[in-house]
mmCIF file of the N, C-alpha and C atoms, coordinates in Angstrom:
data_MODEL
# 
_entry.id   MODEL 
# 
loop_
_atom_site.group_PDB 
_atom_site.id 
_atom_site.type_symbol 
_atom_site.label_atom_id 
_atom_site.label_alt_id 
_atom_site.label_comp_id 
_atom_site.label_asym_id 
_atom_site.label_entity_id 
_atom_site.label_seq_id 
_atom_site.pdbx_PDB_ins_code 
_atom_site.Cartn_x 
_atom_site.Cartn_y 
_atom_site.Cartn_z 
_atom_site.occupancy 
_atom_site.B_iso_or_equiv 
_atom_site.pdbx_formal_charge 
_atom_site.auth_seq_id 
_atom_site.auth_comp_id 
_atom_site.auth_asym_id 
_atom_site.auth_atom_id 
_atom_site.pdbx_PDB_model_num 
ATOM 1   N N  . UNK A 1 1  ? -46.245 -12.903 61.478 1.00 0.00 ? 1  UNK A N  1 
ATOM 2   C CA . UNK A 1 1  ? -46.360 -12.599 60.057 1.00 0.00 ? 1  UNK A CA 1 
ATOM 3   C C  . UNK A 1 1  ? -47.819 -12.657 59.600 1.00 0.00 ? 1  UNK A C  1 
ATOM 4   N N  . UNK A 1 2  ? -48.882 -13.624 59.963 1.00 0.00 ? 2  UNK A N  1 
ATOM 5   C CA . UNK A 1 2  ? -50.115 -13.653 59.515 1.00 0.00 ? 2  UNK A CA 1 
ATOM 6   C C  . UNK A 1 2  ? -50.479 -12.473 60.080 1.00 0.00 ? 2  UNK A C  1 
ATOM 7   N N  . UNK A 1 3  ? -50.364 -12.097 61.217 1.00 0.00 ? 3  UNK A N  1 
ATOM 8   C CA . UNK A 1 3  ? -51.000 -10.821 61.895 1.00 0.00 ? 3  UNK A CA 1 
ATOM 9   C C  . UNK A 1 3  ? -51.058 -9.737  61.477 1.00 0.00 ? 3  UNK A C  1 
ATOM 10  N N  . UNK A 1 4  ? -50.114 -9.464  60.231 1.00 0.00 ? 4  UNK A N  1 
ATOM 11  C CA . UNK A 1 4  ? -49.587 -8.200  59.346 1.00 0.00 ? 4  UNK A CA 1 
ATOM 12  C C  . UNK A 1 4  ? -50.207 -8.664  58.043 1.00 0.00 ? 4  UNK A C  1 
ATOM 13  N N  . UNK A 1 5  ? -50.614 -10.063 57.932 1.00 0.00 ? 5  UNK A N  1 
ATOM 14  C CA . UNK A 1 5  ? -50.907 -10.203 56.112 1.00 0.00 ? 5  UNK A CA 1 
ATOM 15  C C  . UNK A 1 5  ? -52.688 -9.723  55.545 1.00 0.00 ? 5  UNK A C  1 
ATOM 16  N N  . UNK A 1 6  ? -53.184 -9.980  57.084 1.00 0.00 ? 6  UNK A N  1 
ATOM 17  C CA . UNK A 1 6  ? -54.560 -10.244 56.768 1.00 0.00 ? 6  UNK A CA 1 
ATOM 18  C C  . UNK A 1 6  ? -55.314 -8.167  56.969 1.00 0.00 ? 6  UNK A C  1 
ATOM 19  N N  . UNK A 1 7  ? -54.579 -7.391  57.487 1.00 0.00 ? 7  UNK A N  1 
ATOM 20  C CA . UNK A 1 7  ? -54.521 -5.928  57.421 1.00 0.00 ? 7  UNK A CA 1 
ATOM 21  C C  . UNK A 1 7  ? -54.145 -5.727  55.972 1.00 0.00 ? 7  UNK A C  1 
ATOM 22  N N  . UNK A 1 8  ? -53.039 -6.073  55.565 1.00 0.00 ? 8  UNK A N  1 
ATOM 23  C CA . UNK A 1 8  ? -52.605 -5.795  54.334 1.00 0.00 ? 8  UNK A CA 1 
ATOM 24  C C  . UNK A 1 8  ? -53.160 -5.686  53.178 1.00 0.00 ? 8  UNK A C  1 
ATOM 25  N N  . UNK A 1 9  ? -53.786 -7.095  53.291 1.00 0.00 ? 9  UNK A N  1 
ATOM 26  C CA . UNK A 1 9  ? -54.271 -7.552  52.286 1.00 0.00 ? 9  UNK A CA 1 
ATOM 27  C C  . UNK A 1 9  ? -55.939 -6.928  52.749 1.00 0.00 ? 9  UNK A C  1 
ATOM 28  N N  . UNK A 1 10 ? -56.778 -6.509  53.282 1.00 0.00 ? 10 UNK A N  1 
ATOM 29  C CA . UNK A 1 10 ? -57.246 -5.514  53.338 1.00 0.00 ? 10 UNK A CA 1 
ATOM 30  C C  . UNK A 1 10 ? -57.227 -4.266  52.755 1.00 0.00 ? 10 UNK A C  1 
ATOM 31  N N  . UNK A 1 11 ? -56.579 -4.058  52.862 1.00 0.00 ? 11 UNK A N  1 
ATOM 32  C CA . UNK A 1 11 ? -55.848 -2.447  52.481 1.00 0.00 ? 11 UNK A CA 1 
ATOM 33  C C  . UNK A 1 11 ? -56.033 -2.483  51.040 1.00 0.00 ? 11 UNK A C  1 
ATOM 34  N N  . UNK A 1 12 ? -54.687 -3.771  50.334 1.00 0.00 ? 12 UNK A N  1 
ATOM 35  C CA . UNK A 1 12 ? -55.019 -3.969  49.185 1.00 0.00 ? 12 UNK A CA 1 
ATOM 36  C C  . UNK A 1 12 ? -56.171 -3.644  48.305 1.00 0.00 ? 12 UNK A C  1 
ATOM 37  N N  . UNK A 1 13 ? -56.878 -4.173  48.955 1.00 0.00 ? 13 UNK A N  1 
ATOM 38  C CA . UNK A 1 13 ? -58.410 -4.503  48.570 1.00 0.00 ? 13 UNK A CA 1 
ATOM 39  C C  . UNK A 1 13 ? -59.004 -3.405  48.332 1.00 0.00 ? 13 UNK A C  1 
ATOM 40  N N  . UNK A 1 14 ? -59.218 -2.399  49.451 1.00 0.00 ? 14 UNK A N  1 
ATOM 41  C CA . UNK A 1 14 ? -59.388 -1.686  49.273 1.00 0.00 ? 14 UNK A CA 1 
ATOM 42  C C  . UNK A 1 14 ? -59.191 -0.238  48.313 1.00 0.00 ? 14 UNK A C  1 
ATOM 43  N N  . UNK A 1 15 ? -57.908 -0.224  47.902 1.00 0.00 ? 15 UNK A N  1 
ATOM 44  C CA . UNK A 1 15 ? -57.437 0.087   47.533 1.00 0.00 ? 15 UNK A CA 1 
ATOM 45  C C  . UNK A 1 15 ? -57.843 0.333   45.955 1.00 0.00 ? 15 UNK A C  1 
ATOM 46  N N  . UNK A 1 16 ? -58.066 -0.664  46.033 1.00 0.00 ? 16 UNK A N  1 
ATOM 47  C CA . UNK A 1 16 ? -58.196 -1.344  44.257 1.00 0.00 ? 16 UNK A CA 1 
ATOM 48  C C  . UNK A 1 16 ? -59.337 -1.105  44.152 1.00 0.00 ? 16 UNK A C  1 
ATOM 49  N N  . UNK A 1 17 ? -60.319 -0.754  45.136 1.00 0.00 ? 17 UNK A N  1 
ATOM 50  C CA . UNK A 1 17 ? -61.995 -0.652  44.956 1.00 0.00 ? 17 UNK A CA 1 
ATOM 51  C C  . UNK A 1 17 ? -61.936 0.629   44.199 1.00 0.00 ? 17 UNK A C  1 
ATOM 52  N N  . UNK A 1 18 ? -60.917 1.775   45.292 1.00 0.00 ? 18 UNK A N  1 
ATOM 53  C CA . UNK A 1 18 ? -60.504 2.761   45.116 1.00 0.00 ? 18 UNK A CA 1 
ATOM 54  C C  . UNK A 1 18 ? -60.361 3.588   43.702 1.00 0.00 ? 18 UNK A C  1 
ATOM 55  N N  . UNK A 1 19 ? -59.764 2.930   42.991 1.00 0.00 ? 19 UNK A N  1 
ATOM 56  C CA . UNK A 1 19 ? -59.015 2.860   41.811 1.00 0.00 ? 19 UNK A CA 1 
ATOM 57  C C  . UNK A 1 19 ? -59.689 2.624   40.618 1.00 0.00 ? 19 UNK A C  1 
ATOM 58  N N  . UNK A 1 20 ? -60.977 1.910   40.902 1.00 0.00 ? 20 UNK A N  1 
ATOM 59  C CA . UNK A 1 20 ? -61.837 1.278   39.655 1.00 0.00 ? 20 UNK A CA 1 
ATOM 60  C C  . UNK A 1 20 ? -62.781 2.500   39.924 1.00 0.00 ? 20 UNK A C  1 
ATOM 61  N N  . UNK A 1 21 ? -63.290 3.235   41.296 1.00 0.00 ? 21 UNK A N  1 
ATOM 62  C CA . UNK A 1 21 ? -64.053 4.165   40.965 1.00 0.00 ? 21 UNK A CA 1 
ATOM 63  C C  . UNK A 1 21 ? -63.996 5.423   40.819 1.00 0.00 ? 21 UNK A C  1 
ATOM 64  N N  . UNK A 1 22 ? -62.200 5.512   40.737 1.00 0.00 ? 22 UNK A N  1 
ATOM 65  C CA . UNK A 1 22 ? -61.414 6.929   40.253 1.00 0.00 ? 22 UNK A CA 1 
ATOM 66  C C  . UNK A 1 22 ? -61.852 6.847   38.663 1.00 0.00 ? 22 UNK A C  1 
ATOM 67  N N  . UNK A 1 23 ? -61.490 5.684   37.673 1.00 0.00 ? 23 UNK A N  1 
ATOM 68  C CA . UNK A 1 23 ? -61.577 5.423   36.972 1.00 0.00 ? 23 UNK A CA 1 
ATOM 69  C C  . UNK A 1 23 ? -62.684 5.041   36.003 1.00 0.00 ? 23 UNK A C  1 
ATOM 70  N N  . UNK A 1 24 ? -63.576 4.857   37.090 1.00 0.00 ? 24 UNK A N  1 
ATOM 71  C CA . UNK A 1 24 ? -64.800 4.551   36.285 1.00 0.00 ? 24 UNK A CA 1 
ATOM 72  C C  . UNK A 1 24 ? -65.509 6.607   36.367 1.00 0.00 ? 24 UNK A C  1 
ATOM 73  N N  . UNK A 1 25 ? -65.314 7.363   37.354 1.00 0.00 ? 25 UNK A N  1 
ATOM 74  C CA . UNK A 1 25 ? -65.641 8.309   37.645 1.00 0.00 ? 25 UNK A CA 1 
ATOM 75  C C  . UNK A 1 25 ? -64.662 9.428   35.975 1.00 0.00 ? 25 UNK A C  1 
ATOM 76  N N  . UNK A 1 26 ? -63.872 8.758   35.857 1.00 0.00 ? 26 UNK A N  1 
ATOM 77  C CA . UNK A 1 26 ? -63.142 9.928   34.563 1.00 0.00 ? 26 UNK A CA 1 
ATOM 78  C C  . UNK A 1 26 ? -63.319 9.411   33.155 1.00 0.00 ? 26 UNK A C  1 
ATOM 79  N N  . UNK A 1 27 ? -63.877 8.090   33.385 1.00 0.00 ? 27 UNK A N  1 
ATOM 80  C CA . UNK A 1 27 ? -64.566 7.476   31.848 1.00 0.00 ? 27 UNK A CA 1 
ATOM 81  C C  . UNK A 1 27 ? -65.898 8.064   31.486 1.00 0.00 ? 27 UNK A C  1 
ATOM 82  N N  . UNK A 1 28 ? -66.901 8.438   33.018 1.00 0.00 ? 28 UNK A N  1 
ATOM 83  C CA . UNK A 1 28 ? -67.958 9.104   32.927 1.00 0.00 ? 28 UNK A CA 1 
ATOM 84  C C  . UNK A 1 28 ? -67.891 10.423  32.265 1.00 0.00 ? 28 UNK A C  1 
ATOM 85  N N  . UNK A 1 29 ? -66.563 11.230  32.977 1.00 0.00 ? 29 UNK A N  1 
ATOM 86  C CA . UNK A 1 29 ? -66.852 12.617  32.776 1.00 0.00 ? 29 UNK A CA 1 
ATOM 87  C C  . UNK A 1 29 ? -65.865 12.748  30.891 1.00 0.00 ? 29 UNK A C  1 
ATOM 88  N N  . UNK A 1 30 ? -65.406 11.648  30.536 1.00 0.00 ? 30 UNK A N  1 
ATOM 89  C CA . UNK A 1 30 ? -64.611 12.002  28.877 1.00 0.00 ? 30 UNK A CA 1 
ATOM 90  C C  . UNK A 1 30 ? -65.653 11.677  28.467 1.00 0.00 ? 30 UNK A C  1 
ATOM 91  N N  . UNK A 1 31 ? -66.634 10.533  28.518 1.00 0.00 ? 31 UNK A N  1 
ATOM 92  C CA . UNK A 1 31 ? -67.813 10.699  28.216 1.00 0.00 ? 31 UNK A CA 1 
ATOM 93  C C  . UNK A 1 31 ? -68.979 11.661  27.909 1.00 0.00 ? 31 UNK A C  1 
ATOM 94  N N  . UNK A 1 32 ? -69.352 12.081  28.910 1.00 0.00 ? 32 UNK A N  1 
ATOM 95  C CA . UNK A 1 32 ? -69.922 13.520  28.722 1.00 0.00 ? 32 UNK A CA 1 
ATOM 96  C C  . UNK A 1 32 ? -69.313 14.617  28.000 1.00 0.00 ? 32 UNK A C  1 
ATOM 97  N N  . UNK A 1 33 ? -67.863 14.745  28.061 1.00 0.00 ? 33 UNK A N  1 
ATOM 98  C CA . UNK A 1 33 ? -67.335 15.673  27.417 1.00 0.00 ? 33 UNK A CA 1 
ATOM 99  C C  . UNK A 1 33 ? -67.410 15.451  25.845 1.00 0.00 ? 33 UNK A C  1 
ATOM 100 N N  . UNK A 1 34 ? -67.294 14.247  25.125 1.00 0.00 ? 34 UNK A N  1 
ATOM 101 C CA . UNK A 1 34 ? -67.634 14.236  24.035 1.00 0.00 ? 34 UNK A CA 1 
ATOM 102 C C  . UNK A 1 34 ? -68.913 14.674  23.425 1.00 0.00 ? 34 UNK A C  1 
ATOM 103 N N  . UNK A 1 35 ? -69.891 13.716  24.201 1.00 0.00 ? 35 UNK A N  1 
ATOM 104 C CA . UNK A 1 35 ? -71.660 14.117  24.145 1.00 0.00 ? 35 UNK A CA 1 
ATOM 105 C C  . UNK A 1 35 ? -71.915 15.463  23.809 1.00 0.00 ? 35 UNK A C  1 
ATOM 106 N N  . UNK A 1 36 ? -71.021 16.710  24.976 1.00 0.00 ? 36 UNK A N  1 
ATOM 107 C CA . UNK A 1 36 ? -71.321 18.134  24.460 1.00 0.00 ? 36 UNK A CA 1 
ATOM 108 C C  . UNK A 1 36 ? -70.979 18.587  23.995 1.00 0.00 ? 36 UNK A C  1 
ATOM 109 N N  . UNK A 1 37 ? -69.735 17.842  23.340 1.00 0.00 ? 37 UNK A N  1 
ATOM 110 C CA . UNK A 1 37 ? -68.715 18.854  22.582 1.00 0.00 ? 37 UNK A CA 1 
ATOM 111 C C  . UNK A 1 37 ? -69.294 18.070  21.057 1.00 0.00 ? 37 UNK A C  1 
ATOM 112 N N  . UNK A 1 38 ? -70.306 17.048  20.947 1.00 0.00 ? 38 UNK A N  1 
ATOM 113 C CA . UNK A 1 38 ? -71.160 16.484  19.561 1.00 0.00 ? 38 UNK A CA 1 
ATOM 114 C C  . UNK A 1 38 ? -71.934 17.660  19.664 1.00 0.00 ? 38 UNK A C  1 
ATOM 115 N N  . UNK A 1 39 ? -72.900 17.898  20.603 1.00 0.00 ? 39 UNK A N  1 
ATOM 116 C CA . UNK A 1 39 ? -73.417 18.712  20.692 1.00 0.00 ? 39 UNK A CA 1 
ATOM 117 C C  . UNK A 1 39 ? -73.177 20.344  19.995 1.00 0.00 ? 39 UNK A C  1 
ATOM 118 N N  . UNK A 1 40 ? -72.205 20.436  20.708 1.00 0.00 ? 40 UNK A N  1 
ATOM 119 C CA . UNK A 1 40 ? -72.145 21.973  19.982 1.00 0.00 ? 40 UNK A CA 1 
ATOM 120 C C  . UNK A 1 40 ? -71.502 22.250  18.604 1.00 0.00 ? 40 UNK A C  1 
ATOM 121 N N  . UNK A 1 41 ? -71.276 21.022  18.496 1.00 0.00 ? 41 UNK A N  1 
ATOM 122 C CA . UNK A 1 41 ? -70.552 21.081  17.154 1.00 0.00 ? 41 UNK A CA 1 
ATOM 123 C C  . UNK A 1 41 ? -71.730 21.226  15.941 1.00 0.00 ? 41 UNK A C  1 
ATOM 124 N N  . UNK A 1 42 ? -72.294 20.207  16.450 1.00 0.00 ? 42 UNK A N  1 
ATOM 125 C CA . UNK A 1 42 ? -73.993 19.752  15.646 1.00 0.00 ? 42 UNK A CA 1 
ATOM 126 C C  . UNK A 1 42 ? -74.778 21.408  15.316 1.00 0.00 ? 42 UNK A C  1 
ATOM 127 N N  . UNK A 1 43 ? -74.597 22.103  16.476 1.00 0.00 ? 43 UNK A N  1 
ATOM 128 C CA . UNK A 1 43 ? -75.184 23.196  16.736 1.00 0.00 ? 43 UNK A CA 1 
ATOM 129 C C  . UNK A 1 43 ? -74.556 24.126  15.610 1.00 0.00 ? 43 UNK A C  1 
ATOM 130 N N  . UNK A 1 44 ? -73.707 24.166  16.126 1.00 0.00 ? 44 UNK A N  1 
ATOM 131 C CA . UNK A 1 44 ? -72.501 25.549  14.661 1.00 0.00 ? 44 UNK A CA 1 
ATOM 132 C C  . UNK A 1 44 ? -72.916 24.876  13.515 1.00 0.00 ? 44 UNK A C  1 
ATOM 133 N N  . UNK A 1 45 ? -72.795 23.469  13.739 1.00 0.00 ? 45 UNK A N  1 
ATOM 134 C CA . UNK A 1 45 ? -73.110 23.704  11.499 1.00 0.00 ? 45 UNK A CA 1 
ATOM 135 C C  . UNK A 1 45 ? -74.559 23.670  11.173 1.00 0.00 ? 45 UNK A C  1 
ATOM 136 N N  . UNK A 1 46 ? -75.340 23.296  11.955 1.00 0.00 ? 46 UNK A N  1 
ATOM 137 C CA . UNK A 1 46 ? -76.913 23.752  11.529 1.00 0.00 ? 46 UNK A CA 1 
ATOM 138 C C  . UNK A 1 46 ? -76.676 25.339  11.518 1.00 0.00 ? 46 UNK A C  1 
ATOM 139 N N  . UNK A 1 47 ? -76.035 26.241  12.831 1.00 0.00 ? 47 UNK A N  1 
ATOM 140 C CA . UNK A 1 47 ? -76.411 27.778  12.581 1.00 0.00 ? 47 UNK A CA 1 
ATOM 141 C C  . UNK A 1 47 ? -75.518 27.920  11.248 1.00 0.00 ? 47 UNK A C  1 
ATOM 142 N N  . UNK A 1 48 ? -74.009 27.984  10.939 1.00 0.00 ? 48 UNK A N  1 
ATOM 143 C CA . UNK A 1 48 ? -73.641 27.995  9.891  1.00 0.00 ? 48 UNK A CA 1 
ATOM 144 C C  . UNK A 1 48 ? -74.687 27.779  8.441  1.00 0.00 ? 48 UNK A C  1 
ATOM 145 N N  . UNK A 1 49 ? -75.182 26.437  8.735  1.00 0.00 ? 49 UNK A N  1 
ATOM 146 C CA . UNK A 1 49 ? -75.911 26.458  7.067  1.00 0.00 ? 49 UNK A CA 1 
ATOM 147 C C  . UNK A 1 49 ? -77.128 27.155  7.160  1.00 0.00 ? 49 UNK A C  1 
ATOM 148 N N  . UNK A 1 50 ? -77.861 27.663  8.093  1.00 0.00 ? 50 UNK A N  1 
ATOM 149 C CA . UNK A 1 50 ? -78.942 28.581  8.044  1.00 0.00 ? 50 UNK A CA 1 
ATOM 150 C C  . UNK A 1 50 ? -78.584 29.589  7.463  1.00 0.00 ? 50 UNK A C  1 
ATOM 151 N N  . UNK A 1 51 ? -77.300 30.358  7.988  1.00 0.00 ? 51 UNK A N  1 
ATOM 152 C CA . UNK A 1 51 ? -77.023 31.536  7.361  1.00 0.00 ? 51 UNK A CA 1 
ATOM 153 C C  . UNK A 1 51 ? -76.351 31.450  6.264  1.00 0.00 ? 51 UNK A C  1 
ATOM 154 N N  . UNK A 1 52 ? -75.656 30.023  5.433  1.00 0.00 ? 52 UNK A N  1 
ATOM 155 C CA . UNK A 1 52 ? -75.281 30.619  4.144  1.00 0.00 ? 52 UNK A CA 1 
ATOM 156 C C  . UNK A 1 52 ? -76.675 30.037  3.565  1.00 0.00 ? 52 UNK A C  1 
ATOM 157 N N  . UNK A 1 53 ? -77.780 29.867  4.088  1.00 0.00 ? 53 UNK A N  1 
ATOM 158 C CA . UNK A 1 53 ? -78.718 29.823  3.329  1.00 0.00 ? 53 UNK A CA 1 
ATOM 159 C C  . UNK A 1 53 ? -79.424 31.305  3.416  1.00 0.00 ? 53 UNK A C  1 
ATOM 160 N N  . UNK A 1 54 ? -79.107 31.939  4.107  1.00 0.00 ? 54 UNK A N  1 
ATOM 161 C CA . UNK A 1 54 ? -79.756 33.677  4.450  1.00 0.00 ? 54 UNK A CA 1 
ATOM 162 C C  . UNK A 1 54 ? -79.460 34.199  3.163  1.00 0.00 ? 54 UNK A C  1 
ATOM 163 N N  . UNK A 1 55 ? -77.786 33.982  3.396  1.00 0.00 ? 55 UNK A N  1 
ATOM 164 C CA . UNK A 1 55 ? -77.200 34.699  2.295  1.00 0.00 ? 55 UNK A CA 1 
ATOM 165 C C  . UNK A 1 55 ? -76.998 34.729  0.737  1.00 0.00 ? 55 UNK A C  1 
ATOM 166 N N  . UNK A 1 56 ? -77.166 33.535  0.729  1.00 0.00 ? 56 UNK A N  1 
ATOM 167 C CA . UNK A 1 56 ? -77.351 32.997  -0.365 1.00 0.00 ? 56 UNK A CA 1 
ATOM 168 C C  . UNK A 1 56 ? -78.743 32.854  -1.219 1.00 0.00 ? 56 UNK A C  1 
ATOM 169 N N  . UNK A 1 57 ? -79.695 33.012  -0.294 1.00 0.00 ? 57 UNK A N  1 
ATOM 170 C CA . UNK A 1 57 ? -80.850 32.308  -0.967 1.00 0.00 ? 57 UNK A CA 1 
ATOM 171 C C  . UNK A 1 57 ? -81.366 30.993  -1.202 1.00 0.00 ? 57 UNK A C  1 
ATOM 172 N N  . UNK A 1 58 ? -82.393 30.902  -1.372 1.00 0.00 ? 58 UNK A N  1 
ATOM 173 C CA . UNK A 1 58 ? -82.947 29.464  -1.434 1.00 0.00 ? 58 UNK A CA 1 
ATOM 174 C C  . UNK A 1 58 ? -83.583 29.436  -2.554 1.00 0.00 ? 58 UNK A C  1 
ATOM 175 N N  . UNK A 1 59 ? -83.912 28.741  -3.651 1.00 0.00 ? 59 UNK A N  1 
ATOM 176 C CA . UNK A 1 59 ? -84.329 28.878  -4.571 1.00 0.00 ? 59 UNK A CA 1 
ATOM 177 C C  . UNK A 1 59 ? -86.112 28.033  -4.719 1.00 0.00 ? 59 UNK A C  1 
ATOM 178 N N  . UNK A 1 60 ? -85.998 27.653  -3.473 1.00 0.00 ? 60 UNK A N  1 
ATOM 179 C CA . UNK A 1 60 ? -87.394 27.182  -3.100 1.00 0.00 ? 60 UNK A CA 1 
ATOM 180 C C  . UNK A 1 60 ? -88.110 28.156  -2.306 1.00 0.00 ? 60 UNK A C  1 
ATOM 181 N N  . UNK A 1 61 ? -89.693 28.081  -2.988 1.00 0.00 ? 61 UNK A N  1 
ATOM 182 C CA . UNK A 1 61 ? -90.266 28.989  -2.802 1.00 0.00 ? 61 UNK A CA 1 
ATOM 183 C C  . UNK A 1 61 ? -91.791 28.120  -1.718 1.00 0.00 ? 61 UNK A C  1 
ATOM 184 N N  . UNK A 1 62 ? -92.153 28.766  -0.471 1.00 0.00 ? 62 UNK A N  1 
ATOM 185 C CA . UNK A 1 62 ? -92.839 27.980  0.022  1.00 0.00 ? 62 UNK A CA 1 
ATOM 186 C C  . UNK A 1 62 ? -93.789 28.492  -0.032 1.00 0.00 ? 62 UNK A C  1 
# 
């Protein structure tokens, strides 16, 4: 029985290393996915208010 526990429990181990760097690897990438998706969001409403400032006018004169 020890001869089978100390493989096992190996394995275990391993296993679980496994698992934290599946996990740490898809916290990275929702991560990033937010970052660019701030990003482009940031992006559309600066271009958005440029152009209802096109269209609209600015009433400041430089």
């Amino acid at each position: 029985m020890r001869a089978c526990l100390l493989p096992a429990l190996i394995c275990t181990l391993c296993n679980g290393c496994a698992v934290v760097t599946v996990a740490d690897a898809a916290v990275t990438v929702v991560a990033t996915t937010v970052k660019i998706s701030a990003a482009v969001v940031s992006t559309t409403v600066d271009v958005a208010a440029a152009g209802v400032k096109a269209v609209a006018g600015s009433p400041d004169k430089k």
